[in-house]
C-alpha distance (Angstrom), angle and dihedral (degrees) to the residues before:
residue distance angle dihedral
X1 . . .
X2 3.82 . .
X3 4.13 117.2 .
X4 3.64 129.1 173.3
X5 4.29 100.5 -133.4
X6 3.72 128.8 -175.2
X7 3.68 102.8 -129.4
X8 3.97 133.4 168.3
X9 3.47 127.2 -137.4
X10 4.15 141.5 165.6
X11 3.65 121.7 -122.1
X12 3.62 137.8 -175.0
X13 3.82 117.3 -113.7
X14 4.03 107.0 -165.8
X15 3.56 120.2 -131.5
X16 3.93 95.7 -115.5
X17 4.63 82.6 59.7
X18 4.22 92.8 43.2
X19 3.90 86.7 104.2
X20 3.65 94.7 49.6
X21 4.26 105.9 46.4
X22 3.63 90.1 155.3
X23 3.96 128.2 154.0
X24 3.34 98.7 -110.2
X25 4.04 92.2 55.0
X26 3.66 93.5 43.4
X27 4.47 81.7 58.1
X28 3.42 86.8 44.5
X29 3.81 97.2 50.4
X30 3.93 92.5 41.1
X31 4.15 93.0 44.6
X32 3.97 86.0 54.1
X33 3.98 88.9 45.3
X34 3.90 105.0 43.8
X35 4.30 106.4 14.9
X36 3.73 103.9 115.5
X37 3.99 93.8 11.5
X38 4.04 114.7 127.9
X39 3.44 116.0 -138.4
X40 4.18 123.0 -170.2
X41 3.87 91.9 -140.4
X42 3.94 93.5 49.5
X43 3.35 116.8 11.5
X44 4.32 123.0 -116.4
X45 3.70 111.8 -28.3
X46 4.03 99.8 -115.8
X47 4.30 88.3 -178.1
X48 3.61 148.4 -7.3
X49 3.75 103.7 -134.5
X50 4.00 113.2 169.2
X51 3.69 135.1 10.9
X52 3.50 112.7 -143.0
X53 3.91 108.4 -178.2
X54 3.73 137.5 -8.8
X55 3.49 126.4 -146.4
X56 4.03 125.4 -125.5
X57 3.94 94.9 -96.3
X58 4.13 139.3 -110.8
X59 3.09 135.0 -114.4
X60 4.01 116.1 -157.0
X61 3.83 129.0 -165.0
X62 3.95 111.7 -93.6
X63 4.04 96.7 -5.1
X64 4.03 114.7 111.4
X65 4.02 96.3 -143.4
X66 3.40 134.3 77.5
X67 4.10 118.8 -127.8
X68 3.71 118.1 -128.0
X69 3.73 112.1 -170.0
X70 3.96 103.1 -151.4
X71 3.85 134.9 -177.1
X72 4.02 110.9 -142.4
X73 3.84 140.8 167.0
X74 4.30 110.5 -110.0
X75 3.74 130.1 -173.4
X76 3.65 103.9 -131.9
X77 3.87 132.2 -171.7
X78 3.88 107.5 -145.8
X79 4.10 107.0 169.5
X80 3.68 110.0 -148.4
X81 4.00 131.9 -140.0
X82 4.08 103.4 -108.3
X83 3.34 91.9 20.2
X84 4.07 116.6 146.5
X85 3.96 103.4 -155.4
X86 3.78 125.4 171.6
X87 3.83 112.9 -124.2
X88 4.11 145.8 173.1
X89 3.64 117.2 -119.6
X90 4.27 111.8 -121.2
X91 3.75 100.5 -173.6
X92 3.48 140.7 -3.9
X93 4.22 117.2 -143.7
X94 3.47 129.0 175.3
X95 4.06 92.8 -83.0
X96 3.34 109.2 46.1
X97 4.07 141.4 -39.3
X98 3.62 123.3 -76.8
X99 3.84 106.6 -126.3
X100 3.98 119.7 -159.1
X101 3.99 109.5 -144.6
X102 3.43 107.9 172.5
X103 3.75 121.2 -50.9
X104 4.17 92.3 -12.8
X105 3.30 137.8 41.1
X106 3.85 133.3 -114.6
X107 3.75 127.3 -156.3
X108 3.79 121.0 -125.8
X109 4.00 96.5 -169.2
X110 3.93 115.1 -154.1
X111 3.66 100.5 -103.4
X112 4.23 82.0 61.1
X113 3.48 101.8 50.7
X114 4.14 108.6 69.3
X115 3.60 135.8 -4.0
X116 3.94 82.4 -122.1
X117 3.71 120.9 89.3
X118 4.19 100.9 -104.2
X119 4.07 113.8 -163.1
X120 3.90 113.7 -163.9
X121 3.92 108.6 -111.4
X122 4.16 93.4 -154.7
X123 4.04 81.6 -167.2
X124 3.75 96.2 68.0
X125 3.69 93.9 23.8
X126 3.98 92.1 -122.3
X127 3.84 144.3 114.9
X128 3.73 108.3 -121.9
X129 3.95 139.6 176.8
X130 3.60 121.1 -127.7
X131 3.74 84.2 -158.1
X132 3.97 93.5 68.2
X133 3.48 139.2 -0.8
X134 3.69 90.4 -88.1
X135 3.43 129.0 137.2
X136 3.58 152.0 150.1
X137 3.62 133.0 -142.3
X138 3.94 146.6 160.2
X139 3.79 117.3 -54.4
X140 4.24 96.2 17.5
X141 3.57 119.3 130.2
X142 3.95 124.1 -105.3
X143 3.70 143.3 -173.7
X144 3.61 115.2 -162.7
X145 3.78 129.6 145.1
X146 3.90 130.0 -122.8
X147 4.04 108.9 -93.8
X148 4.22 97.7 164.0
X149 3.41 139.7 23.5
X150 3.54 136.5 -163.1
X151 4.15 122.8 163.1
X152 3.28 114.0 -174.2
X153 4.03 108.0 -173.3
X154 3.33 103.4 -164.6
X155 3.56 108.5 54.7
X156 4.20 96.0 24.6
X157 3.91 90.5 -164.1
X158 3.55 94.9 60.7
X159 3.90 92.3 60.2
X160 3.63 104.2 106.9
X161 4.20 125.9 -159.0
X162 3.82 118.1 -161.7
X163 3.78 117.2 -146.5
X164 3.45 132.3 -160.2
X165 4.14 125.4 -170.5
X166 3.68 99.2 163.2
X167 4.00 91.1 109.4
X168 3.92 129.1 90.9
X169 3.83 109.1 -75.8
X170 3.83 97.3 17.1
X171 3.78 119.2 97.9
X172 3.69 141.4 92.8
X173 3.81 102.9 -37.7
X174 3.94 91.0 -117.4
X175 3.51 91.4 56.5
X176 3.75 86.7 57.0
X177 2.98 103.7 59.7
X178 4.31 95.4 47.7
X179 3.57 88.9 53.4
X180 4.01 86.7 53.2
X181 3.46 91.3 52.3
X182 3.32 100.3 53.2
X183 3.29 97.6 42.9
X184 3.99 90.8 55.6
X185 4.19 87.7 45.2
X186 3.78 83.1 53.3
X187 3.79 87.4 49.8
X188 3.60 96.4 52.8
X189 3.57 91.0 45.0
X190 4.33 91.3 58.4
């Protein structure tokens, strides 16, 4: 999920910052160019951490700057198929809850969630089963696992992660723990 990658990258140094091509503005210019951008190859770029080396510098035709290709260490965010990842819901809607995993959000539609039938209560802002008390809300716990995938990198909020928690040991966190429970009452019963 998160990796620390050595990437490279060109930035822009303005004219009134040529005197000054330091590491520290190089991070500064490439955490202002590529923090929060989604990427195909390695996910969305969560930090720039260290610059490593700078390159001597461009000068193009009719553009002011001067272009420093440099080689630096980033955080990245890179969500993987299969992958089981532990998230907070953000909002519950009529089809599903909203589930923030790291810097995005992946959707765990209704028919994912439970094995019971969940109907959205739009007074309590929740999905709950009329089956059990169950029901889940903004702000609970989850463990689900990655079941789709789609990054789109050039409009980041438009990338969309599909969720699924229907197998055993996924599920609101809560709901975990109950079914452990009873399962180890059930034990000591035996």
């Amino acid at each position: 999920m998160y990796k620390r990658v050595r990437l490279k990258d060109t930035v822009e140094v303005p004219p009134r910052e040529l005197a000054n091509v330091t590491p520290e503005l190089v991070k500064k210019l490439l955490q202002d160019k590529l923090e929060g951008r989604m990427d195909e190859d390695v996910g969305s770029v969560v930090s720039v951490v260290n610059v490593h080396d700078i390159g001597q510098g461009a000068v193009l035709p009719n553009r002011p700057g001067v272009y420093y290709e440099a080689e630096f260490d980033a955080v990245t965010f890179d969500p993987q198929m299969q992958e089981v990842v532990d998230g907070t819901v953000v909002e519950t809607v009529e089809f599903g809850a909203f589930v923030g995993i790291g810097p995005v959000d992946g959707l765990l539609h209704v028919s994912q969630i439970s094995n019971e039938y969940l109907a959205f209560d739009s007074e309590n802002q929740r999905l709950a089963s009329n089956e059990s008390d169950r029901a889940l809300g903004t702000d609970d716990a989850v463990r689900a696992r990655i079941v789709t995938k789609s990054i789109d990198e050039r409009n980041p909020r438009d990338s969309k992660i599909g969720l699924t928690a229907k197998q055993p040991g996924l599920g609101k966190h809560g709901w975990l723990e109950e079914d452990r429970r009873e399962r180890q009452a059930q034990a000591g019963e035996s």
